[in-house]
C-alpha positions as CSV (number, residue, x, y, z in Angstrom):
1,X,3.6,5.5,11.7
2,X,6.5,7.9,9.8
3,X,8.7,7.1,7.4
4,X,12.3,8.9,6.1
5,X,12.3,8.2,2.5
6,X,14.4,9.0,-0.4
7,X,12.3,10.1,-3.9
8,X,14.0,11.4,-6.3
9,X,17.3,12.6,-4.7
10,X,15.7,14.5,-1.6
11,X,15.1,12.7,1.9
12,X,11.9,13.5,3.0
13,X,9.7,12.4,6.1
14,X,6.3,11.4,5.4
15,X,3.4,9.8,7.2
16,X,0.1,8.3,5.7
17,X,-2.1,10.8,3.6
18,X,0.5,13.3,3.9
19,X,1.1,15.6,0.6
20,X,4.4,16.2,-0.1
21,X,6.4,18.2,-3.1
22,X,9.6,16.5,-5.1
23,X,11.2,17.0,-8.3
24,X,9.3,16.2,-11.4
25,X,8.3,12.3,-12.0
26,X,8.0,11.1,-15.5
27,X,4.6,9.3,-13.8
28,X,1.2,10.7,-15.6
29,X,-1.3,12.1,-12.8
30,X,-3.1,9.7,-10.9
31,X,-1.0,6.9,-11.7
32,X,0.5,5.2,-8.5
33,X,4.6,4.7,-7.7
34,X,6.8,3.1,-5.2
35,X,9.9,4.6,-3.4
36,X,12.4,1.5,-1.9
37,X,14.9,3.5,-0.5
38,X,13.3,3.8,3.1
39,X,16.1,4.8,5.5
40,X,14.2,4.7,8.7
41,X,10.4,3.7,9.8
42,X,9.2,4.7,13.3
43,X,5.9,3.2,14.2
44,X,4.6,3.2,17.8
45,X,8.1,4.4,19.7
46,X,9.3,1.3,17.8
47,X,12.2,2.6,15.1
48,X,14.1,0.6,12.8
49,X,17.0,1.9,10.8
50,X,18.4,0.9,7.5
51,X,22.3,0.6,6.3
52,X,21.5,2.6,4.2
53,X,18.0,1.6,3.1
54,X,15.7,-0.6,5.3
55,X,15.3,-4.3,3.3
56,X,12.2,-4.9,1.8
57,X,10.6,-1.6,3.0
58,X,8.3,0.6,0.8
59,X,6.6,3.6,0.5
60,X,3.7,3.9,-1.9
61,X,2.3,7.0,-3.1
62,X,-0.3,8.7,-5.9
63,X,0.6,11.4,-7.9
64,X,-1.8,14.3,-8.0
65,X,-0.5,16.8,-10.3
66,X,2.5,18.3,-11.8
67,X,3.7,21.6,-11.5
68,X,6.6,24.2,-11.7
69,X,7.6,26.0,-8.4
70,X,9.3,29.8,-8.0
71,X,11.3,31.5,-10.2
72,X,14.4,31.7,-8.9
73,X,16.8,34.6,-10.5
74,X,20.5,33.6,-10.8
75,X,22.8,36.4,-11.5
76,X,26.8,36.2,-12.3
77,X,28.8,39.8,-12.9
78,X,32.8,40.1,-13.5
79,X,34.1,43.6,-12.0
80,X,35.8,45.0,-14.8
81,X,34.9,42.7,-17.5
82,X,31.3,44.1,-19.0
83,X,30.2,40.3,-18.2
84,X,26.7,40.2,-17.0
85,X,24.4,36.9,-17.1
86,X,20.8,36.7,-15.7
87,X,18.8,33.5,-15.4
88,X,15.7,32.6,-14.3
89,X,14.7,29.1,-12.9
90,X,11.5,27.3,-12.0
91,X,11.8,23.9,-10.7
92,X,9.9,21.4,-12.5
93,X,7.8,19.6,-9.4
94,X,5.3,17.0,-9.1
95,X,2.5,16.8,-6.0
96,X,2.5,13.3,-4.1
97,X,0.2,11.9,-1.8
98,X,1.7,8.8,0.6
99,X,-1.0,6.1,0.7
100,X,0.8,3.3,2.2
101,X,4.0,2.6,4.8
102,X,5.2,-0.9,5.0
103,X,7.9,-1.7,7.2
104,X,9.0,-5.1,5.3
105,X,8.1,-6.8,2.2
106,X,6.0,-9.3,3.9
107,X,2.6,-7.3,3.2
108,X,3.4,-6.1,0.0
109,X,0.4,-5.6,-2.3
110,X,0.5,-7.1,-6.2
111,X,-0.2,-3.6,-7.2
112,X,2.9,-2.1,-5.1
113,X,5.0,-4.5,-6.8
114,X,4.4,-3.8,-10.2
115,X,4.9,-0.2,-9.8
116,X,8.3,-0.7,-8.2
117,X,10.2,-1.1,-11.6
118,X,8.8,2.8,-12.3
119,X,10.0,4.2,-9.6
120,X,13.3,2.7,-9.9
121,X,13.4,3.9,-13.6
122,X,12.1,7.5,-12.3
123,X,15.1,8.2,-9.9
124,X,17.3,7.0,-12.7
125,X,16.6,9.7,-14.4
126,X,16.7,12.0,-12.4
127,X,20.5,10.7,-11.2
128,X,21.1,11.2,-15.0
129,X,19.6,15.0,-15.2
130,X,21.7,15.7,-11.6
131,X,25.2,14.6,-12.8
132,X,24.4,16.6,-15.9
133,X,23.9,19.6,-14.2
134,X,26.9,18.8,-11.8
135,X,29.1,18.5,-14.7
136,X,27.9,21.6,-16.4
137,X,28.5,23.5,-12.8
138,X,32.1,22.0,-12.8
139,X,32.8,23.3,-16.6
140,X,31.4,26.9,-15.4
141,X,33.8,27.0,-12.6
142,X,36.3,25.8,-14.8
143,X,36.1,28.7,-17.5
144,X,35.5,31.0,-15.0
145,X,38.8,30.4,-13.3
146,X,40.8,30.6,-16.6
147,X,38.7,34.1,-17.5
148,X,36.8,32.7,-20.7
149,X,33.6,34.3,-20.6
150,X,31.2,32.0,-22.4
151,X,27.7,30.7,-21.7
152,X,28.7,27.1,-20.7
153,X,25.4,25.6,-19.7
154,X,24.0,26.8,-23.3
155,X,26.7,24.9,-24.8
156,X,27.0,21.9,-23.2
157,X,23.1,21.6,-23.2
158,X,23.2,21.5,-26.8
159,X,26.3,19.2,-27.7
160,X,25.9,17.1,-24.3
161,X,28.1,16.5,-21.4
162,X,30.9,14.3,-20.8
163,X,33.5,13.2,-17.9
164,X,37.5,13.3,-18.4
165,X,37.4,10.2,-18.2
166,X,35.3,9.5,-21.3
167,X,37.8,12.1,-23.0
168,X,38.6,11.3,-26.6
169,X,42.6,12.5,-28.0
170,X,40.6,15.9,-29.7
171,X,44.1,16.4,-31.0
172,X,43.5,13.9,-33.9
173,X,41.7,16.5,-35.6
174,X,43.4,18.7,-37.6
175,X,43.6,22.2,-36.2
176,X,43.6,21.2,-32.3
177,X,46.6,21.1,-30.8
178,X,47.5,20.5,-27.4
179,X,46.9,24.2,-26.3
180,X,43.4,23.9,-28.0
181,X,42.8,20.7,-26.2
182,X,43.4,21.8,-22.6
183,X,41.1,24.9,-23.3
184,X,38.0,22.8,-24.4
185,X,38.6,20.6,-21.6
186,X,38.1,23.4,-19.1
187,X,34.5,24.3,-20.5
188,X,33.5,20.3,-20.8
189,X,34.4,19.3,-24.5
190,X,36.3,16.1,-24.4
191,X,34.6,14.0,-27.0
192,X,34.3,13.9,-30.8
193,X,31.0,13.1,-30.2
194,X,30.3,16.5,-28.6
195,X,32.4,18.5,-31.4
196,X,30.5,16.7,-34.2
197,X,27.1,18.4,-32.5
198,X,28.7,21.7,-32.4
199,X,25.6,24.0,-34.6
200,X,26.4,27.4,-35.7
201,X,25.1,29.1,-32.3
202,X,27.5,26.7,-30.3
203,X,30.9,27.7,-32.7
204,X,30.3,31.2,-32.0
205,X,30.5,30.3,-27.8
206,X,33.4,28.5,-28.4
207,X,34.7,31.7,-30.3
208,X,35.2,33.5,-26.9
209,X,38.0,31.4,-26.8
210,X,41.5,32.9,-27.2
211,X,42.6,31.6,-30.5
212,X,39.5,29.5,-31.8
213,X,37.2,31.2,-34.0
214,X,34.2,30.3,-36.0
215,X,35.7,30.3,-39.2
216,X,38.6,27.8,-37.7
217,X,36.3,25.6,-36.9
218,X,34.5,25.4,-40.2
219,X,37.1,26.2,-42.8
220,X,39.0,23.4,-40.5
221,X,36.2,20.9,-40.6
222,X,36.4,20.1,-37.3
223,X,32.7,18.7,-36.6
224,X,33.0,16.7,-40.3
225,X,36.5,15.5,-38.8
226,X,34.6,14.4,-35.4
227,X,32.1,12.7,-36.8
228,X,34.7,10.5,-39.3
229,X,36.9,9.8,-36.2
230,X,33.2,8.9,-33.6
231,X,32.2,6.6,-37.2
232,X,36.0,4.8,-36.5
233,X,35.5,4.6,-32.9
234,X,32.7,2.4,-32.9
């Protein structure tokens, strides 16, 4: 019996007392979790299909440690510019064994059950982490395209992310103008709630753009200003 399950964002095919590698769970080791999202069980020629997921399947596994895999080096370089960036990545992963396949929810053990609500909190977050790294991908693009070199994924992991659609008008505080506006938009900032976070590190990023310096931002008051206009907002 094989099952295609989704854990954490990745599909994956698994079978009983199969190991199997997938991003980090917030789950200590040796505790047990659920995955719900089965989108296909084959067992004996026999195979059933979800739309998407298959109702009332599961998959249970144990967690047997956590771990970090590969560095992975990331390097960006502008011809002509003197812009040079090198990162280096290790995925955060965490070592499953599968323990249990059930086609339906008819067999379902107590212990499965309560576990469910973990796993369903455990890919939350990790839908949270991956549209915050989507967004901070976007932003990069964003500046890139417009030629403002500056560390975007620093920035934005320090002051947060946000969507255009959650923009804030930035041009109620004094010293942003519409011009100033569009250009923060392009590397992420839309909110006063990410200007009031701006720390000393994060005003000298936003210094690489044209026409906003450090000292503009805090002879200006902009994060004291941000914070005053969040304090209205809510």
């Amino acid at each position: 019996m094989y099952a295609i399950v989704e854990i954490a964002g990745q599909q994956f095919k698994v079978a009983k007392d199969q190991k199997v590698y997938v991003h980090r769970l917030q789950e200590e080791e040796g505790a047990s979790v659920s995955f719900n999202k089965v989108l296909l069980v084959g067992d004996n020629g026999t195979i059933t299909v979800g739309a998407p997921a298959i109702e009332g399947a599961e998959v249970t596994a144990k967690i047997l440690g956590h771990l970090q895999g590969d560095k992975v080096i990331v390097f960006k370089k502008k011809r002509r510019k003197g812009f040079r960036k090198k990162n280096g990545h290790r995925q955060a992963l965490t070592e499953i064994q599968i323990e249990v396949i059930l086609a339906s929810g008819a067999k379902k053990k107590e212990a499965a059950k309560k576990e469910a609500p973990k796993a369903k909190k455990t890919t939350s977050k990790i839908e949270e982490v991956e549209v915050s790294d989507n967004l901070v991908a976007r932003a990069e693009n964003r500046a890139e395209e417009s030629g403002v070199e500056i560390n975007v994924e620093k920035l934005l992991h320090s002051i947060g992310t946000a969507t255009k659609a959650e923009a804030d008008d930035l041009k109620e505080i004094n010293g942003i103008g519409p011009a100033f506006e569009e250009k923060l938009n392009e590397v992420g900032v839309y909110t006063y709630e990410q200007i009031s976070k701006l720390k000393v590190d994060d005003r000298k990023e936003l210094s690489a753009i044209d026409g906003i310096t450090r000292d503009k931002i805090e002879s200006e008051e902009w994060v004291k200003q941000a914070k005053a206009l969040l304090k209205n907002k809510k």
